[in-house]
C-alpha positions as CSV (number, residue, x, y, z in Angstrom):
1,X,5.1,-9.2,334.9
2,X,6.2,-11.9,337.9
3,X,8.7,-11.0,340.0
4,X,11.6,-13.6,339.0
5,X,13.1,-15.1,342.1
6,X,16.4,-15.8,342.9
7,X,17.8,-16.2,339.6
8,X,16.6,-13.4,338.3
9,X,18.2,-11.5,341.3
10,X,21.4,-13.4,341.0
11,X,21.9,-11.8,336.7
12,X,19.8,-8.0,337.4
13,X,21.9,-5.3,336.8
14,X,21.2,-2.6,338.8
15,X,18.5,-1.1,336.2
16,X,16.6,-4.1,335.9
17,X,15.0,-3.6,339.4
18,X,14.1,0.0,338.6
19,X,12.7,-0.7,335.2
20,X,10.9,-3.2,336.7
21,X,9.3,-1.0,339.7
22,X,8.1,1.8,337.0
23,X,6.5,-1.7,334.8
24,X,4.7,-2.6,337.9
25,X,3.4,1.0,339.4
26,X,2.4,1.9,335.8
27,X,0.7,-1.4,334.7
28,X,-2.2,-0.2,334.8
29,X,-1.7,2.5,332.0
30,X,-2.3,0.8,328.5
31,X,0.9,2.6,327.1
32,X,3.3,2.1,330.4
33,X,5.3,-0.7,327.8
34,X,5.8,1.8,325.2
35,X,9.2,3.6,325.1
36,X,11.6,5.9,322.6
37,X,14.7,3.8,320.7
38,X,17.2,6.6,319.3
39,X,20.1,5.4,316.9
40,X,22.4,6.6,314.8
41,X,22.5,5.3,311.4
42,X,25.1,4.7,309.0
43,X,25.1,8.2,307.8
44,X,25.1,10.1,310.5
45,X,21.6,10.7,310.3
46,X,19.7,9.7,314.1
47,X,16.5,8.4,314.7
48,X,13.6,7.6,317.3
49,X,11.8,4.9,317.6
50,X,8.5,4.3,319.5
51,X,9.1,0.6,320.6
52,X,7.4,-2.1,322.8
53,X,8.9,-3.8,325.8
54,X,8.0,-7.5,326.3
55,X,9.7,-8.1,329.1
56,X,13.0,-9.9,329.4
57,X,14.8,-12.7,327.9
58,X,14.5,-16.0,330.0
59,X,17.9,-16.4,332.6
60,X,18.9,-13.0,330.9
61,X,18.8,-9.4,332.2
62,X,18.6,-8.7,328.0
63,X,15.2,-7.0,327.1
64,X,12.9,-8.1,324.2
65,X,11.0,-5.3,322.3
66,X,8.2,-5.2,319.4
67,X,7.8,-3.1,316.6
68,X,5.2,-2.9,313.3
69,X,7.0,-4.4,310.3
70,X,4.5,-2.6,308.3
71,X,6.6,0.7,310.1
72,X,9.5,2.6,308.4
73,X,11.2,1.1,311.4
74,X,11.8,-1.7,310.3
75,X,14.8,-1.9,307.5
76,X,16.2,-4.7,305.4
């Protein structure tokens, strides 16, 4: 993942930049994208989720992430 410049320094929060570090020092791991996505349903009832990272919306400190829609992650 590039760095992003200025405008990408101007919208970071201060997680961004140490999201980004880990990305960079553990690129070369095959699974360093991969993280856990807990929620809380409707119910009550919580969940984890094994999720992608993509990287980060254009302009935007807002992360993009991938899952299987063949998955049981996936609902409605």
């Amino acid at each position: 993942m590039a760095g992003g410049g200025a405008a990408a320094s101007a919208l970071s929060t201060p997680w961004r930049s140490l999201l980004q570090r880990a990305l960079d020092g553990n690129a070369h791991l095959k699974h360093s994208t991969f993280f856990q996505l807990a929620t809380v349903g409707g119910g009550g009832r919580p969940a984890n989720r094994t999720v992608v990272f993509r990287g980060f919306q254009e302009q935007s400190d807002k992360i993009q992430i991938n899952t299987d829609a063949r998955s049981n992650k996936v609902c409605c």
